[in-house]
MMTF fields as JSON, N, C-alpha, C and O atoms, coordinates in Angstrom:
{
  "mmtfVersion": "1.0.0",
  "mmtfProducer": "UNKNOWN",
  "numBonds": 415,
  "numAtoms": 416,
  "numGroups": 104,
  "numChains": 1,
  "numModels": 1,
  "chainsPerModel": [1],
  "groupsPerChain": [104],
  "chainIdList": ["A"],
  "bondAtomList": [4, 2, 8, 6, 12, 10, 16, 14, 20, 18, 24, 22, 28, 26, 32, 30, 36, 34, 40, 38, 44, 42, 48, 46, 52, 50, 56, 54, 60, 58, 64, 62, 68, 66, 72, 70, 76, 74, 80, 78, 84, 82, 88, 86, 92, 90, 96, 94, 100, 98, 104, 102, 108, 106, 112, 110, 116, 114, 120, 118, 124, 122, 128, 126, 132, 130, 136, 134, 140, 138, 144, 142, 148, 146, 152, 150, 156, 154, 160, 158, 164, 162, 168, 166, 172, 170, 176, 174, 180, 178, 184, 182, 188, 186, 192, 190, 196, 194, 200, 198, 204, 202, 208, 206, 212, 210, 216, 214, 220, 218, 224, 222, 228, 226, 232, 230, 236, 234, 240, 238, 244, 242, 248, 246, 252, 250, 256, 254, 260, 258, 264, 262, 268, 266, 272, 270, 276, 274, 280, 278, 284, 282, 288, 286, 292, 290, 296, 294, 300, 298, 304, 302, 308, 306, 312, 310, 316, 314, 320, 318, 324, 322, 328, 326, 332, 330, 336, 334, 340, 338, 344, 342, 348, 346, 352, 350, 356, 354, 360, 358, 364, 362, 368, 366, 372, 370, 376, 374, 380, 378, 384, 382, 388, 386, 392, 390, 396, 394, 400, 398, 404, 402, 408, 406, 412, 410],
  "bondOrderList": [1, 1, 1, 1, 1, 1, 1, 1, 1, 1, 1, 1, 1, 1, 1, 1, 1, 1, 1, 1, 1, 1, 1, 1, 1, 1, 1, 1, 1, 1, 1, 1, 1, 1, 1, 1, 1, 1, 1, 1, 1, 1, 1, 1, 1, 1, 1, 1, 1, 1, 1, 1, 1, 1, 1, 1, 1, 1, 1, 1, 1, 1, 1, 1, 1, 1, 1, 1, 1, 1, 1, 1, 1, 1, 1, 1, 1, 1, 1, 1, 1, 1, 1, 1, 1, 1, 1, 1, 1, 1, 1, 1, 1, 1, 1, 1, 1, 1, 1, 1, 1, 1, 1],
  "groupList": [{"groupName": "UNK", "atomNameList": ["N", "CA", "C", "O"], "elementList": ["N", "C", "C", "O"], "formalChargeList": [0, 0, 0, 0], "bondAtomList": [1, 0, 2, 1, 3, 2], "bondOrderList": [1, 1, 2], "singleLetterCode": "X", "chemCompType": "L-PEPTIDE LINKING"}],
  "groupTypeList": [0, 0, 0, 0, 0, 0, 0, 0, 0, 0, 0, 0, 0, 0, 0, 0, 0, 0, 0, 0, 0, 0, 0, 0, 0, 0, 0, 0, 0, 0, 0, 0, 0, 0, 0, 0, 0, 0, 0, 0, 0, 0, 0, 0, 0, 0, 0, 0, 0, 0, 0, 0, 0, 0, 0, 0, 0, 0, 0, 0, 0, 0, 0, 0, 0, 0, 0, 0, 0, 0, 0, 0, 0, 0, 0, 0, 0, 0, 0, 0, 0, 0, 0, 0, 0, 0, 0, 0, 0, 0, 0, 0, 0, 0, 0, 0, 0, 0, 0, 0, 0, 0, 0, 0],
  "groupIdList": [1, 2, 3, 4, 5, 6, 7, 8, 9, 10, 11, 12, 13, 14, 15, 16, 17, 18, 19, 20, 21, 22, 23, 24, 25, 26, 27, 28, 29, 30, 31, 32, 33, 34, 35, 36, 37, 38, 39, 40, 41, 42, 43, 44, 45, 46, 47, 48, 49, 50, 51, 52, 53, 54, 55, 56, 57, 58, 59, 60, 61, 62, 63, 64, 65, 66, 67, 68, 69, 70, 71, 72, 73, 74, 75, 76, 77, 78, 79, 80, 81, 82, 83, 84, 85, 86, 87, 88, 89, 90, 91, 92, 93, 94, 95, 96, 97, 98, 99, 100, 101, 102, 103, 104],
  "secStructList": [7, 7, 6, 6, 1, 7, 3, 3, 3, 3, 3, 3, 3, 3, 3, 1, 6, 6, 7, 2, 2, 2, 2, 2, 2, 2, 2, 2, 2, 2, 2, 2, 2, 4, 4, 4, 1, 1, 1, 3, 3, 3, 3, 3, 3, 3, 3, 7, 1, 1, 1, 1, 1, 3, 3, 3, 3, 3, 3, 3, 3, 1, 1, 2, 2, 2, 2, 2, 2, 2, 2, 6, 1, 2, 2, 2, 2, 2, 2, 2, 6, 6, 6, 6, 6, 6, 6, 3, 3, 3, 3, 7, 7, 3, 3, 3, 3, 7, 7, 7, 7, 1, 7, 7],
  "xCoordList": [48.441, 47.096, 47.186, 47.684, 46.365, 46.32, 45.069, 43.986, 45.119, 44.464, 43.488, 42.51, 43.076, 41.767, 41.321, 40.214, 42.365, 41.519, 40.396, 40.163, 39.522, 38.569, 39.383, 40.429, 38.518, 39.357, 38.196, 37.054, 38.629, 37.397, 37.996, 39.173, 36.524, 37.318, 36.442, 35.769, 36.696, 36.351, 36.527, 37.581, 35.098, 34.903, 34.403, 33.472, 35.529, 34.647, 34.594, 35.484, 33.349, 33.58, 32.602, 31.724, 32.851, 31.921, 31.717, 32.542, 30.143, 29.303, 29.978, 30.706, 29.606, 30.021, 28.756, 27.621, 29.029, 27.24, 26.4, 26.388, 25.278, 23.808, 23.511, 22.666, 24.685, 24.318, 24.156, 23.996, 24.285, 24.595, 23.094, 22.971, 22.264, 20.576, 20.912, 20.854, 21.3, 21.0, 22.724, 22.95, 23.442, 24.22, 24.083, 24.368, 23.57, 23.019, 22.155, 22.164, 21.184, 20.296, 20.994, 20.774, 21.935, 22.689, 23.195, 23.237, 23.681, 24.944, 23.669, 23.915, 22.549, 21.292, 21.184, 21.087, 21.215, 20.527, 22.043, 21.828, 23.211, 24.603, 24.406, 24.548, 24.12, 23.729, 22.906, 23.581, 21.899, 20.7, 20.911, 20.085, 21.915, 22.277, 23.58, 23.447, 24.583, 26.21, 25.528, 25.312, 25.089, 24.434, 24.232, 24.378, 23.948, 23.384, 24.621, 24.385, 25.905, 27.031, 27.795, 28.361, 28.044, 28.953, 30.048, 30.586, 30.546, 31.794, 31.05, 31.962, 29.844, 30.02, 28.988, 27.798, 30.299, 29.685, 28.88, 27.714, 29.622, 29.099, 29.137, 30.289, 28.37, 28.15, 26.969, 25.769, 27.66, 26.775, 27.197, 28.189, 26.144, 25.859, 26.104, 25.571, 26.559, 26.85, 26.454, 26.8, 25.744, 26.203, 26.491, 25.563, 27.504, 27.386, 26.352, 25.701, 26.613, 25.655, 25.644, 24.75, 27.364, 27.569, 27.598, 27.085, 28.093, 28.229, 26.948, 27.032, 26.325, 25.114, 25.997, 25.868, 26.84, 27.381, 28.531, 28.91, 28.871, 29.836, 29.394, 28.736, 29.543, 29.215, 30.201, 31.163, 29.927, 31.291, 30.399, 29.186, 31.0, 30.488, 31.756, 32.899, 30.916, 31.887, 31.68, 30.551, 32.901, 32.275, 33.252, 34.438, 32.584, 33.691, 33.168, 31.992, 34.543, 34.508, 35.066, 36.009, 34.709, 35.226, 36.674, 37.451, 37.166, 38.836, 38.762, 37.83, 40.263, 40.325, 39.721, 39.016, 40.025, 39.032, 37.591, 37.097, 36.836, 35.466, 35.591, 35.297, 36.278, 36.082, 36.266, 35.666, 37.237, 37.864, 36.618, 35.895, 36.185, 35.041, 33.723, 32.594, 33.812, 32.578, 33.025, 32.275, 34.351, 34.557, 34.733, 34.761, 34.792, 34.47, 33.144, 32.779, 32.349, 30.768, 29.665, 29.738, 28.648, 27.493, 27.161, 27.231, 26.813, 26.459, 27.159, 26.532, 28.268, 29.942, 29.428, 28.91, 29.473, 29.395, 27.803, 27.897, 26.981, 26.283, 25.891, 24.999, 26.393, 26.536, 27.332, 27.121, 28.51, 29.783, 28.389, 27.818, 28.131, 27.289, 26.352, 25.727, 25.94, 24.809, 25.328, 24.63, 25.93, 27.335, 27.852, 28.595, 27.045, 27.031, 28.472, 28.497, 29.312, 30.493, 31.149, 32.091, 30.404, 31.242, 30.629, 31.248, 29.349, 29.438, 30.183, 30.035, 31.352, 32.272, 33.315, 34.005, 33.56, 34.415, 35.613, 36.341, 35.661, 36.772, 35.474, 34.304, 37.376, 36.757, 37.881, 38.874, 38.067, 39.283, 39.008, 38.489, 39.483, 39.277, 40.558, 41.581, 40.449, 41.053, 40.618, 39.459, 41.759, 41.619, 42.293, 43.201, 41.41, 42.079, 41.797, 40.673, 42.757, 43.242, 42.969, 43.523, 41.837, 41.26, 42.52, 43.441, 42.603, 43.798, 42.748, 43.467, 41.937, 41.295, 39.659, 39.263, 38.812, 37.434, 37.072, 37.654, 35.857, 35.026, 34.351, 34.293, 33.769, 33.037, 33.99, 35.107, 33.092, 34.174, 33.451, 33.975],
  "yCoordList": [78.785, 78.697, 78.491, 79.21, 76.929, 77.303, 78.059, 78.323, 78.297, 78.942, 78.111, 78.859, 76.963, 76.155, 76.306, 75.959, 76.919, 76.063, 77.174, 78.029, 77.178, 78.565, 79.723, 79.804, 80.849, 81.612, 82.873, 83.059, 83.303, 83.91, 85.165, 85.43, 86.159, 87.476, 88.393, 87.972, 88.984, 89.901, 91.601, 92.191, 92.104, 93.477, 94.078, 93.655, 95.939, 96.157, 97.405, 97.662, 98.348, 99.451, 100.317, 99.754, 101.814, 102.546, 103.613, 104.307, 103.692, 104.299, 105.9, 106.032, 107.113, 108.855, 109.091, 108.669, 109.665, 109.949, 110.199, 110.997, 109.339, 109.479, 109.177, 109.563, 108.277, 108.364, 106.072, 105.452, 105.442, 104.19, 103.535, 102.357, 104.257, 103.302, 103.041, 101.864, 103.992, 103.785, 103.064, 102.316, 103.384, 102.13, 100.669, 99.729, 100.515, 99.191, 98.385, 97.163, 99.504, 99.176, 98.578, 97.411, 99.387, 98.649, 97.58, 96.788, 97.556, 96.286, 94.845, 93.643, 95.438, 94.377, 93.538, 92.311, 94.426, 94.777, 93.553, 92.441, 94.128, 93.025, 91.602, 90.495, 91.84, 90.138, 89.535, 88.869, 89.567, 88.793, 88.89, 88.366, 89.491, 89.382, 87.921, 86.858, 88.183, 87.515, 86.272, 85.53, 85.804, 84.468, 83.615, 82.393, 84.154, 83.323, 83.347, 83.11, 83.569, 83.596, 82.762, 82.709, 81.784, 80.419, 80.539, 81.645, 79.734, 79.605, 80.377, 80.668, 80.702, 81.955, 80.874, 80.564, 80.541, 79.625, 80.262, 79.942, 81.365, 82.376, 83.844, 84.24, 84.666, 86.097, 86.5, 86.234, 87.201, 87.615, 89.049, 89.381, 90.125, 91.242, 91.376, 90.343, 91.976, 92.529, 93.854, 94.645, 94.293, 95.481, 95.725, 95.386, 96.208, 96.394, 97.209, 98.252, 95.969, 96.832, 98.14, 98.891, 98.101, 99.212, 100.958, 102.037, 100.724, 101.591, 101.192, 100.095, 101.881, 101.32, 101.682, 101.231, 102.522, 102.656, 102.007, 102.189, 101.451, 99.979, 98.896, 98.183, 98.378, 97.353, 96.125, 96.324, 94.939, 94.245, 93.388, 93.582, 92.488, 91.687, 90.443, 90.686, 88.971, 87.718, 87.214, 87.207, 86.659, 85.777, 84.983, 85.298, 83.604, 82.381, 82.136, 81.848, 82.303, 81.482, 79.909, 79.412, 79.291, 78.361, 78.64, 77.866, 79.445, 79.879, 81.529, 82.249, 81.761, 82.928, 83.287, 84.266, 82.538, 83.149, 83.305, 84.224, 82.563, 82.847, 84.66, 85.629, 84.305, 85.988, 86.706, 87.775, 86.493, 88.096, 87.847, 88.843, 86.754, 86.96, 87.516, 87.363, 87.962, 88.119, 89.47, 90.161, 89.925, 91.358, 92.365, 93.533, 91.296, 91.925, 91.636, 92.12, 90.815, 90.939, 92.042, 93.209, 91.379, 92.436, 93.062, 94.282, 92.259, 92.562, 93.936, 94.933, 93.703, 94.835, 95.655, 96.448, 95.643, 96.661, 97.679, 98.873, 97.173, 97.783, 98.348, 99.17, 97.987, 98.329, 99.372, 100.334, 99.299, 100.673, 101.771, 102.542, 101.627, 102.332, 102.831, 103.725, 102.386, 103.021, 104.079, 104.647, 104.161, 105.408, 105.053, 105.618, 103.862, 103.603, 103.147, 103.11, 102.906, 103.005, 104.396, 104.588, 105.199, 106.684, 107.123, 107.974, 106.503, 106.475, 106.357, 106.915, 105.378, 104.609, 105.808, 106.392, 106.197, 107.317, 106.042, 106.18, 104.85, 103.904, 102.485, 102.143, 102.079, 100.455, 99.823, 100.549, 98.661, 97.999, 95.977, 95.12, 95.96, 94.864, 93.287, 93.227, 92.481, 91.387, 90.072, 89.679, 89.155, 87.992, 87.147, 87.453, 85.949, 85.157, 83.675, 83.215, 82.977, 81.55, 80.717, 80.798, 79.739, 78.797, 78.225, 77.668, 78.299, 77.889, 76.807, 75.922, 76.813, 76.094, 76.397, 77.347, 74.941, 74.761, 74.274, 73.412, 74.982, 74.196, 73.348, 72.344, 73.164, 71.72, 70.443, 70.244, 69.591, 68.108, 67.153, 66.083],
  "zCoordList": [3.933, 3.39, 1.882, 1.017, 1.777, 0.476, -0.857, -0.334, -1.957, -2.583, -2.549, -2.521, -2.53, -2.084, -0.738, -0.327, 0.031, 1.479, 1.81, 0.956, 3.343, 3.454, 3.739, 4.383, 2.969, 4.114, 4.645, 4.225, 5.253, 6.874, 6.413, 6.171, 6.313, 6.043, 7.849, 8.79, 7.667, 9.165, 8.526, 8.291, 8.356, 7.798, 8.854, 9.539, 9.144, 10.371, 9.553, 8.742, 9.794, 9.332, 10.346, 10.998, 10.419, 11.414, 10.601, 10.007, 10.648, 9.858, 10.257, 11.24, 9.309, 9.421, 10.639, 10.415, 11.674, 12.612, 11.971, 11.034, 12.509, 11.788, 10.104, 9.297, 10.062, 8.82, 8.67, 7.619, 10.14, 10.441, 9.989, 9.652, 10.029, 9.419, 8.119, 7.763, 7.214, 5.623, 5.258, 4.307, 5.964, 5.489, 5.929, 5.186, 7.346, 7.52, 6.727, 6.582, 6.088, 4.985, 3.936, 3.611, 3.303, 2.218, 2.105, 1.163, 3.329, 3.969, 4.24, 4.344, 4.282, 4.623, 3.357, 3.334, 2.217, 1.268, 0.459, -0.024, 0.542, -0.071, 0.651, 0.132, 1.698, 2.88, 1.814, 1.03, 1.611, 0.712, -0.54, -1.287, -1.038, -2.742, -2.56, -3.166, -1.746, -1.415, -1.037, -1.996, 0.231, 0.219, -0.973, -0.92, -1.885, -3.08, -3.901, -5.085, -3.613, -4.466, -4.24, -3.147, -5.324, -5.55, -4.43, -4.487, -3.424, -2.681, -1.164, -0.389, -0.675, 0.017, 1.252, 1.294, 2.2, 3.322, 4.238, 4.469, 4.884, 5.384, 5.465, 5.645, 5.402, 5.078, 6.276, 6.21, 7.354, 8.237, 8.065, 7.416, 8.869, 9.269, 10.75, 11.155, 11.784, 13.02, 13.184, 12.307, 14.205, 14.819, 16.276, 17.01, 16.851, 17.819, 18.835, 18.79, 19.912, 20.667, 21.51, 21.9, 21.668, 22.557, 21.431, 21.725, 20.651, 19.695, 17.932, 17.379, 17.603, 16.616, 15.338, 14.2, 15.764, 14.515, 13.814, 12.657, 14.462, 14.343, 13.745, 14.503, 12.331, 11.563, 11.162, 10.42, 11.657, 11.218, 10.389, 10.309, 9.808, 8.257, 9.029, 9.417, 9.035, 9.312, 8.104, 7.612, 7.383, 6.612, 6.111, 6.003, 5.701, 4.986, 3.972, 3.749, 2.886, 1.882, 1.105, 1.721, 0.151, 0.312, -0.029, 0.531, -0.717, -1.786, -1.337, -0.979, -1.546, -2.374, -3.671, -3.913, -4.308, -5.385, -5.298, -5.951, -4.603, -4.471, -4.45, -5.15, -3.052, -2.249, -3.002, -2.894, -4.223, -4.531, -5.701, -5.742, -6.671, -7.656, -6.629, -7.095, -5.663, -4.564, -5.018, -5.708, -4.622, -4.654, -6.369, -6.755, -6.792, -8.545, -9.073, -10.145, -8.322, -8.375, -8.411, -8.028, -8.961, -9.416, -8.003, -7.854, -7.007, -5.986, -5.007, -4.649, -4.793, -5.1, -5.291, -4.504, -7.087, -8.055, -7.339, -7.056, -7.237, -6.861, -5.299, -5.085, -4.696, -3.073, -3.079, -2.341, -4.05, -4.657, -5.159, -4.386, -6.305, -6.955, -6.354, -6.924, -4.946, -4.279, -3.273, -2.432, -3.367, -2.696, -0.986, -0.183, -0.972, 0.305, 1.129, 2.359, 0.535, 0.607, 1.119, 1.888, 0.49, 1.168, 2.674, 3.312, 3.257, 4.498, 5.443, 6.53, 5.031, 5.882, 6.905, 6.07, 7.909, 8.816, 8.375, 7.392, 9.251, 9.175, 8.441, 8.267, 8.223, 7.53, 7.78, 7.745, 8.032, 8.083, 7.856, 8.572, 6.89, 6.001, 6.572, 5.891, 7.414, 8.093, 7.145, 7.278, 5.902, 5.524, 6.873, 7.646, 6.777, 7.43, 7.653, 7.455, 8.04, 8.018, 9.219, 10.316, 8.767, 9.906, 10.924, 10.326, 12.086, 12.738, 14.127, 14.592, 14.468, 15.68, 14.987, 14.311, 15.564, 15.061, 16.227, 16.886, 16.532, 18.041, 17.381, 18.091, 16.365, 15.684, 15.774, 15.297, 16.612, 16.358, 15.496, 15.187]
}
């Protein structure tokens, strides 16, 4: 992979019990700030259905660097700052490298 090409990140994290509304909120709340950020193809929200407290985040960028200026961003900075981050029980953070496309 190179430092130009996309790369696909895959964020899963599961909310502390009862605490999965107000971090979804937040995570709602980074969706509609990140969209509007240079390089950022896609930025979705998930939750599972079997478990509510299970949140995954899909998303492509155009570079590495987009992503990581995504992750030293205002938007970041403030999703950090809203403490909503310390909700997290697990989080587990997957970069990764386009290998097969169903678009022809």
């Amino acid at each position: 992979m190179t430092s130009s090409s996309p790369l696909g990140i895959l964020a899963i994290a599961t909310a502390v019990p009862g605490t999965h509304g107000v971090l979804r909120a937040a995570q709602e709340k980074l969706v509609a700030e990140t969209v509007k950020e240079p390089g950022c193809i896609r930025y979705e929200l998930h939750q599972s259905i079997e478990d509510p407290h299970l949140l995954v985040f899909v998303e492509t960028w155009a570079s590495e660097a987009h992503w990581r200026a995504h992750m030293r961003g205002q938007a970041m900075q403030r999703f950090q700052a809203s403490g909503a981050s310390q909700l997290f029980q697990n989080f587990a953070l997957h970069r990764l490298a386009p290998v097969a496309d169903s678009r022809v």
